[in-house]
C-alpha atoms as a printed R data frame, in Angstrom:
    type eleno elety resid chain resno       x       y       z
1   ATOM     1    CA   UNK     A     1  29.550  26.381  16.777
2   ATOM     2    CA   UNK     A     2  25.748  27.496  16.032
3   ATOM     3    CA   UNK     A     3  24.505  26.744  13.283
4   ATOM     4    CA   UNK     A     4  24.176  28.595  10.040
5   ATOM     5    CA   UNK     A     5  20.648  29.870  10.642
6   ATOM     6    CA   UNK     A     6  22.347  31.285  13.610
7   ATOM     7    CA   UNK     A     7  19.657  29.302  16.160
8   ATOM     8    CA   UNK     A     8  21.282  28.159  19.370
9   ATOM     9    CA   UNK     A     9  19.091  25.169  19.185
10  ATOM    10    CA   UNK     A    10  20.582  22.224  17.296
11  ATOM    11    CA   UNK     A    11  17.029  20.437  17.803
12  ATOM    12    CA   UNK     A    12  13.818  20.316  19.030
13  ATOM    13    CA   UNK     A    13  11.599  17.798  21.021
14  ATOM    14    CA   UNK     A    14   7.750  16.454  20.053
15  ATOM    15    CA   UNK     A    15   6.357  15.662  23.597
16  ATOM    16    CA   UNK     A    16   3.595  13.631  21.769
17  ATOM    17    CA   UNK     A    17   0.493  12.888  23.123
18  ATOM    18    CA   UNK     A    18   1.571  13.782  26.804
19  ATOM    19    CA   UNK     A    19  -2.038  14.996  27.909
20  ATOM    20    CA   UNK     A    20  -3.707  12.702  29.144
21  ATOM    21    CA   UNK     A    21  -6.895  14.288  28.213
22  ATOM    22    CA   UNK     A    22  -6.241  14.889  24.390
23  ATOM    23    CA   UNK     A    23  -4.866  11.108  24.266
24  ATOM    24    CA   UNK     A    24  -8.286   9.929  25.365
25  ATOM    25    CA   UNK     A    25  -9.778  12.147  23.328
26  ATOM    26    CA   UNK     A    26  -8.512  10.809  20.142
27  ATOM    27    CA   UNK     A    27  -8.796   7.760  21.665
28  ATOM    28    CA   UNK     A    28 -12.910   8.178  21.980
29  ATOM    29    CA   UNK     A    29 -12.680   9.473  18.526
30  ATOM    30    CA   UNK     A    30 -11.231   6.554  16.745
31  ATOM    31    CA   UNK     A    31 -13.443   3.785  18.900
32  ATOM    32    CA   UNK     A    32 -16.725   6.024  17.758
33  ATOM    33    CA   UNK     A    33 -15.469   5.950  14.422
34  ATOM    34    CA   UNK     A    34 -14.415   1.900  14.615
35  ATOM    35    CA   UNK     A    35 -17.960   1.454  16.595
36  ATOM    36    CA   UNK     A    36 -19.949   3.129  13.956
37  ATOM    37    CA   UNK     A    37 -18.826   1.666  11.030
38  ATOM    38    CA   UNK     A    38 -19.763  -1.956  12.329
39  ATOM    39    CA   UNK     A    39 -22.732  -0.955  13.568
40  ATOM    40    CA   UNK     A    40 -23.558   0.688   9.946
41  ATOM    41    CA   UNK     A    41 -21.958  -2.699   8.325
42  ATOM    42    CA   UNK     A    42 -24.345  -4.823  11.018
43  ATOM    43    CA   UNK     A    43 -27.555  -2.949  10.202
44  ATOM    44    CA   UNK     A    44 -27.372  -2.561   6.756
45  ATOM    45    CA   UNK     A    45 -27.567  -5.997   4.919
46  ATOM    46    CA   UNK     A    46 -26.043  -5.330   0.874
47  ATOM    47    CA   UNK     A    47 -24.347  -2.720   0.414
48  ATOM    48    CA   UNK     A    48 -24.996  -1.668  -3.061
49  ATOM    49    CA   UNK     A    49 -22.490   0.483  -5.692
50  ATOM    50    CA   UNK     A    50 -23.528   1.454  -9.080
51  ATOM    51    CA   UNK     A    51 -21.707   0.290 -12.132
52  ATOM    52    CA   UNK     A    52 -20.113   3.392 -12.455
53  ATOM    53    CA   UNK     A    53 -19.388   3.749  -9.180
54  ATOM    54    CA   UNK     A    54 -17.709   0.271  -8.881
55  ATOM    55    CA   UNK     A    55 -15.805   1.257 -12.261
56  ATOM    56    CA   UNK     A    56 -13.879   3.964 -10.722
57  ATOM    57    CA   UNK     A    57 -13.399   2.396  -7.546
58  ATOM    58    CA   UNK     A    58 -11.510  -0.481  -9.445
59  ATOM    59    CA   UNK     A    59  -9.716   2.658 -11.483
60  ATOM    60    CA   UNK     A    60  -8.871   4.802  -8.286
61  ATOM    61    CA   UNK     A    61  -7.962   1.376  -6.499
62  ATOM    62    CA   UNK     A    62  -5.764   0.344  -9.267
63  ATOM    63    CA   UNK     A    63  -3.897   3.708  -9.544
64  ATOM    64    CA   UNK     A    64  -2.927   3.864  -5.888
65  ATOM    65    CA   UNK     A    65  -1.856   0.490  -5.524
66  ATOM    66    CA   UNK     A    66   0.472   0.860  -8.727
67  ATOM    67    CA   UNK     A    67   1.885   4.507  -7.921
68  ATOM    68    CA   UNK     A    68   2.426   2.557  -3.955
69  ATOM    69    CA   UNK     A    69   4.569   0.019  -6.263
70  ATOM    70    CA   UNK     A    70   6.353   2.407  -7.549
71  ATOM    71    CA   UNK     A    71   6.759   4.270  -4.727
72  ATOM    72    CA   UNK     A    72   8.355   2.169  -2.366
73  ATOM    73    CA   UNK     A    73  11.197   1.462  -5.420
74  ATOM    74    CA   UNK     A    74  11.757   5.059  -5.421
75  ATOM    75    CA   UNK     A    75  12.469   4.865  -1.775
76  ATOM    76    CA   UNK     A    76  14.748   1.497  -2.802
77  ATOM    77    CA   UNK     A    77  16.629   4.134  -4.891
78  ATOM    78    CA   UNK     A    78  17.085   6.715  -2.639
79  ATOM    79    CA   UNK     A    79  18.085   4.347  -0.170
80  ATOM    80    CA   UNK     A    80  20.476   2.836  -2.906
81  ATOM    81    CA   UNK     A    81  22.100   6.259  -3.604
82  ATOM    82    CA   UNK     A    82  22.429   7.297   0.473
83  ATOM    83    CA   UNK     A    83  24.132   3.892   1.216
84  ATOM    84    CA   UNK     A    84  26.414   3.498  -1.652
85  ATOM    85    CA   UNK     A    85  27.189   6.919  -2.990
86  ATOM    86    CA   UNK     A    86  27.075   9.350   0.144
87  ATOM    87    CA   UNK     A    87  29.396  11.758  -1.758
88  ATOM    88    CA   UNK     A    88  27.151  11.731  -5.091
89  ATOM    89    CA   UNK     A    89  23.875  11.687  -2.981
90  ATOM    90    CA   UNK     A    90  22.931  15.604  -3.593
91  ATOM    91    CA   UNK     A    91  23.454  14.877  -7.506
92  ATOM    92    CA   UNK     A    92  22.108  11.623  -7.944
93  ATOM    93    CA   UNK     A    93  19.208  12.869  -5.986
94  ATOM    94    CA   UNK     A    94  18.767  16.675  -6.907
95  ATOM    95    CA   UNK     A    95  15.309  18.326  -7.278
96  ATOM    96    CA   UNK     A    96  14.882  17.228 -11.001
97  ATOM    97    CA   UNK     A    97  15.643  13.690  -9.860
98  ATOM    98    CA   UNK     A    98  13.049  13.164  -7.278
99  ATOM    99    CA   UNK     A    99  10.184  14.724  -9.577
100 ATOM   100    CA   UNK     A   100  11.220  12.503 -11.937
101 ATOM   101    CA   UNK     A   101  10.257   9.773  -9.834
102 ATOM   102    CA   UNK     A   102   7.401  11.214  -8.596
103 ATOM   103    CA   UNK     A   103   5.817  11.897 -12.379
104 ATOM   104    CA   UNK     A   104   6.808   8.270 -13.617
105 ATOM   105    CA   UNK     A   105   5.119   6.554 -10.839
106 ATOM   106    CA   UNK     A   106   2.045   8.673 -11.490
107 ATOM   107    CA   UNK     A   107   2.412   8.044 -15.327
108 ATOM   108    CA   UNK     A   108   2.651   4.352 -14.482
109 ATOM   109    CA   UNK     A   109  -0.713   4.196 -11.829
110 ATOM   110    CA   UNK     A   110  -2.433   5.946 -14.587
111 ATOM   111    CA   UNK     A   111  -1.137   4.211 -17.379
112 ATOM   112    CA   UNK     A   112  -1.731   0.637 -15.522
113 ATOM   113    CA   UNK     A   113  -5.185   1.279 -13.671
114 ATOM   114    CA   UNK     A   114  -6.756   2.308 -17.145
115 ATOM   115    CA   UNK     A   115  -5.273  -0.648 -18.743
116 ATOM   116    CA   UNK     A   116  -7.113  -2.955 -15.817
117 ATOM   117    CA   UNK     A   117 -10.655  -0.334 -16.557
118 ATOM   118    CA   UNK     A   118 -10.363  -0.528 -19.979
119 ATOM   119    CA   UNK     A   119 -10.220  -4.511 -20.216
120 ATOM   120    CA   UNK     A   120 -13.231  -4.385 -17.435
121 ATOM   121    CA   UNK     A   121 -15.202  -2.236 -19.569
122 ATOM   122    CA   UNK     A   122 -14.944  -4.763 -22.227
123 ATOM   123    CA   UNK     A   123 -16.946  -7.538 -20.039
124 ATOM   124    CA   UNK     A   124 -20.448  -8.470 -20.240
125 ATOM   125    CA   UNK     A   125 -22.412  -8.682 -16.381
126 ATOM   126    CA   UNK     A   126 -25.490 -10.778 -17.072
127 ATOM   127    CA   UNK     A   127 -27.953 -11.649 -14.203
128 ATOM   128    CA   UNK     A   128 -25.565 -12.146 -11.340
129 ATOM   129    CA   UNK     A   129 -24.364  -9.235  -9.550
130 ATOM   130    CA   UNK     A   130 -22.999  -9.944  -6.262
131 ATOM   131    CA   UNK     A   131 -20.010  -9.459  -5.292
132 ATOM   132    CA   UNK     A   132 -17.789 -11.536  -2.979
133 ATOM   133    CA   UNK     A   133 -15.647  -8.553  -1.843
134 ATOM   134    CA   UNK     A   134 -15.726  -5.966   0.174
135 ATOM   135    CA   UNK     A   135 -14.380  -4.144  -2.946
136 ATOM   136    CA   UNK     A   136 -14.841  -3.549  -6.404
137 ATOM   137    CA   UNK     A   137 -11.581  -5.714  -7.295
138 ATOM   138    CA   UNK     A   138 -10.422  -7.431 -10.645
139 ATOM   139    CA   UNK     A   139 -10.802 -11.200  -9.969
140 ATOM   140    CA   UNK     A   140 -14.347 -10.831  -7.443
141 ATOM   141    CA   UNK     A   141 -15.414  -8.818 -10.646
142 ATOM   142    CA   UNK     A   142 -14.229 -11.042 -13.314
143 ATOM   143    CA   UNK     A   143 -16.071 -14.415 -11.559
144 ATOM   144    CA   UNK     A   144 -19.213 -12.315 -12.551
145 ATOM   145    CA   UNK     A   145 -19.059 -12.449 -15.966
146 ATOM   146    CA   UNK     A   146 -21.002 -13.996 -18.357
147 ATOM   147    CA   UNK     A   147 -18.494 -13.216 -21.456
148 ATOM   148    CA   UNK     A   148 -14.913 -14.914 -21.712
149 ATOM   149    CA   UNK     A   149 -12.395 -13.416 -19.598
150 ATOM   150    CA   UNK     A   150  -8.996 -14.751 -20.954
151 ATOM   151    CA   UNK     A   151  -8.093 -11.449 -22.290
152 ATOM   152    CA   UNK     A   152  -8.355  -9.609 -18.991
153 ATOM   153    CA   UNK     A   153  -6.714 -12.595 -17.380
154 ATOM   154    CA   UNK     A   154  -3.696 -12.130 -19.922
155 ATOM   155    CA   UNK     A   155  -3.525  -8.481 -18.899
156 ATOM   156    CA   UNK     A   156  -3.352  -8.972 -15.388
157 ATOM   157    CA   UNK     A   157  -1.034 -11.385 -15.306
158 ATOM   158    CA   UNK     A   158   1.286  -8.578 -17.594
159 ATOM   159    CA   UNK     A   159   0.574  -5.568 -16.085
160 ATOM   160    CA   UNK     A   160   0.871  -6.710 -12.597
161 ATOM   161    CA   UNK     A   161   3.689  -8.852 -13.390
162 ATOM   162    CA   UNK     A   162   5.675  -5.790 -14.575
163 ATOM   163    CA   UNK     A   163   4.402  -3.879 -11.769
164 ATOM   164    CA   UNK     A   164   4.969  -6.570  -9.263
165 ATOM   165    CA   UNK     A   165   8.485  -8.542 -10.563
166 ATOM   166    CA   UNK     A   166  10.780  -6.035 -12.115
167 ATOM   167    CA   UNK     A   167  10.179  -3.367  -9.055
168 ATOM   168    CA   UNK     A   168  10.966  -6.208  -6.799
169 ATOM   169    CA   UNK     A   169  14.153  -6.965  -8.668
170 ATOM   170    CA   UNK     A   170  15.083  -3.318  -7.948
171 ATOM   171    CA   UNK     A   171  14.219  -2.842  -4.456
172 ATOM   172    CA   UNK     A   172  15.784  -5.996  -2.875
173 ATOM   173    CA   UNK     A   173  18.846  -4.476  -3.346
174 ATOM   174    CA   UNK     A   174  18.644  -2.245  -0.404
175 ATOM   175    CA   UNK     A   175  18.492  -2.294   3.325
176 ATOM   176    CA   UNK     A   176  16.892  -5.272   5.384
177 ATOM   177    CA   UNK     A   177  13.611  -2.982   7.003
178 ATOM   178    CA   UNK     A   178  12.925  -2.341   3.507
179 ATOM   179    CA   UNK     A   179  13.101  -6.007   2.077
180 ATOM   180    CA   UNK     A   180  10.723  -6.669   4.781
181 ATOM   181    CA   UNK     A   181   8.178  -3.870   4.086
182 ATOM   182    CA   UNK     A   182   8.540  -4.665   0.189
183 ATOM   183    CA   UNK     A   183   8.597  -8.551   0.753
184 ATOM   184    CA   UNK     A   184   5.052  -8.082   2.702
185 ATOM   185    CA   UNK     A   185   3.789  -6.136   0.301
186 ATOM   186    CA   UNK     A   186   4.397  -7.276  -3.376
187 ATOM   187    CA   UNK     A   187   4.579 -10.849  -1.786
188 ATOM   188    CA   UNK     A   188   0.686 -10.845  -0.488
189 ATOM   189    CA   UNK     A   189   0.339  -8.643  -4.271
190 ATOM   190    CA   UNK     A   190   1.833 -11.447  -6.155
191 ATOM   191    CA   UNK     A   191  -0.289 -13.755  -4.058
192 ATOM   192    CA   UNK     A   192  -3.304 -12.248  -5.390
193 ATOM   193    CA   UNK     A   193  -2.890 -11.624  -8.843
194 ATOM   194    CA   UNK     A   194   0.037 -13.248 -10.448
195 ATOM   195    CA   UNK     A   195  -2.307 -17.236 -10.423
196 ATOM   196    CA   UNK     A   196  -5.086 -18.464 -12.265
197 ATOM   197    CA   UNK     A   197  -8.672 -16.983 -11.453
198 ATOM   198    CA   UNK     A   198  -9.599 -20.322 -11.051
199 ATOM   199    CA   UNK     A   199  -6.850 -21.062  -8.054
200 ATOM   200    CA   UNK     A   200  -8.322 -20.157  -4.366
201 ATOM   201    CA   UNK     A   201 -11.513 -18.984  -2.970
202 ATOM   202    CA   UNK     A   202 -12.954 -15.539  -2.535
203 ATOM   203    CA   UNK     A   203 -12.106 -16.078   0.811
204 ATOM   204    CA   UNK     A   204  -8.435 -16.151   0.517
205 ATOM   205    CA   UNK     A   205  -8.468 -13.669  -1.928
206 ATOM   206    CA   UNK     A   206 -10.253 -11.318   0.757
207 ATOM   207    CA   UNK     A   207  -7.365 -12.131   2.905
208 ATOM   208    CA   UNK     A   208  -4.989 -11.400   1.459
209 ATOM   209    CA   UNK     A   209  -6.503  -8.246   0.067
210 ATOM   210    CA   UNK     A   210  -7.034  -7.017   3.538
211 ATOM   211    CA   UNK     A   211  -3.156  -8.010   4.180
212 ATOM   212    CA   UNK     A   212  -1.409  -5.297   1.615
213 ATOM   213    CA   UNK     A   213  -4.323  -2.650   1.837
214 ATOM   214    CA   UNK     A   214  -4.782  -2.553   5.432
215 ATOM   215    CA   UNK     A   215  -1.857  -4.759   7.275
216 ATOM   216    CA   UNK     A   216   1.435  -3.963   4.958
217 ATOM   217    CA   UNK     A   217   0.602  -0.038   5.597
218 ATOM   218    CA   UNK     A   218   0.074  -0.400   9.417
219 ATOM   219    CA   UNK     A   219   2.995  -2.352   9.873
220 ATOM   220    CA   UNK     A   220   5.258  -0.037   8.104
221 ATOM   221    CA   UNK     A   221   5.945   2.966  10.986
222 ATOM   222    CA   UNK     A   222   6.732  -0.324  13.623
223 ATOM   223    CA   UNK     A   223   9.170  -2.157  10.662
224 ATOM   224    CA   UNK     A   224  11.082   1.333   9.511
225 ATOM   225    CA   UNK     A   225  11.448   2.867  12.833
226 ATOM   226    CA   UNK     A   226  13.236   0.013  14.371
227 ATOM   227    CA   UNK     A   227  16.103   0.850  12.623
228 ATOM   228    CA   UNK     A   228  16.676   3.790  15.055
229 ATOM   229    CA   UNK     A   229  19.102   2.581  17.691
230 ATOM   230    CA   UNK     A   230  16.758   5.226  20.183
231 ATOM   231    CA   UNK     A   231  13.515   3.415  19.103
232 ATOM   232    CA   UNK     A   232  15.051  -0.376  19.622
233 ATOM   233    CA   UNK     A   233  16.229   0.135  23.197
234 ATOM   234    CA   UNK     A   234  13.165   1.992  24.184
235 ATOM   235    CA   UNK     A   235  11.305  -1.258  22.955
236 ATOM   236    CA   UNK     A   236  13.620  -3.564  24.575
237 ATOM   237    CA   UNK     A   237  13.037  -1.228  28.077
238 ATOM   238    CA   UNK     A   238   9.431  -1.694  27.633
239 ATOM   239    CA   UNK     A   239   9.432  -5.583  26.985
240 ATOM   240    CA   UNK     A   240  11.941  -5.841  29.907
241 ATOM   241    CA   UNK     A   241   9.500  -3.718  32.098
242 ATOM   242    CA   UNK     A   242   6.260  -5.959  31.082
243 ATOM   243    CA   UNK     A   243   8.023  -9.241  32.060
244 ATOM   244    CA   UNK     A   244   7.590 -10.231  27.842
């Protein structure tokens, strides 16, 4: 039977990158992009950011890593609803639903990123002004100041802990790619924030920085997809073939 759009075609194919020429061309266009930002990072010595300027990065930083909290627990939800209440799915999903979601996890990164500004705002920055980040971040930011910082220690250990623990809670009760993906990143999160300022170096707080702004998002295509049966035994074919 067709289906209702009356389309022969039940579904289509994405050949991909199957040119060799446009493959290589992106290709060139990502290494001159990689290539020029170390050469700009090698050449230029401090890189210097206005107080303003490292203000709203901390804001804008804040906000997205909050509303990516609260993403991913939608997605535990959605996943929740799909695997336990296929017939109900449609209503405990509808339109209303999902923008629900969407608007509380932007009320929350806004709510929670000018709770972290507001508290930085507060702080006195006396002679020193380097930063040991790559980043305008809380703790790099907080080891700079020459006024006591126990207040905005208090508030991120709150704000992140709510942020951090009770999503947690929620989304461990789905499937196993999505334990990893949130175990990655609210685990390298709690890592970071939820200790004493005074615990660790700037070093492993650049770590693990780097780990759930750049490695948690890169690894999550590779740890969703291989939950499709296609996508495992074209990876097993592939190892098989390379003698792994």
């Amino acid at each position: 039977m067709a289906p209702e759009n009356g389309s022969l075609v039940n579904e289509f194919v994405l050949m991909g990158l199957t040119d060799k020429g446009l493959f290589f061309l992106f290709l060139v266009m990502y290494m001159v992009t990689v290539l020029g930002n170390l050469v700009y990072t090698q050449n230029v010595n401090e890189l210097h950011i206005s107080y303003r300027g490292c203000m709203a990065q901390l804001y804008f930083f804040s906000f997205f890593i909050i509303f990516e909290c609260y993403t991913v627990t939608s997605m535990a939800y959605v996943r929740y609803a799909a695997i336990c209440n296929p017939l109900l799915y449609n209503t405990a999903m509808s339109p209303r639903v999902c923008l629900s979601l969407m608007l509380g996890s932007y009320l929350m990164a806004f709510s929670g990123a000018m709770t972290h500004k507001g508290c930085m705002l507060r702080l006195n920055f006396c002679d020193v002004s380097a930063i040991n980040h790559f980043f305008c971040d809380i703790f790099p930011l907080l080891e700079l100041s020459c006024t006591s910082t126990y207040i905005n220690e208090l508030e991120v250990f709150i704000v992140v802990g709510i942020n951090i623990i009770v999503r947690v809670s929620k989304a461990f009760s789905t499937c196993s790619s999505h334990i990893v993906a949130v175990s990655l990143f609210f685990g390298s999160g709690a890592f970071m924030y939820l200790k004493p300022s005074s615990a660790g170096s700037m070093d492993e707080v650049k770590i693990s920085s780097v780990f759930y702004t750049i490695m948690v998002l890169m690894m999550n295509p590779l740890i969703y997809s291989l939950r499709n049966k296609d996508v495992k035994v074209a990876l097993t074919k592939t190892l098989r073939k390379g003698n792994f």
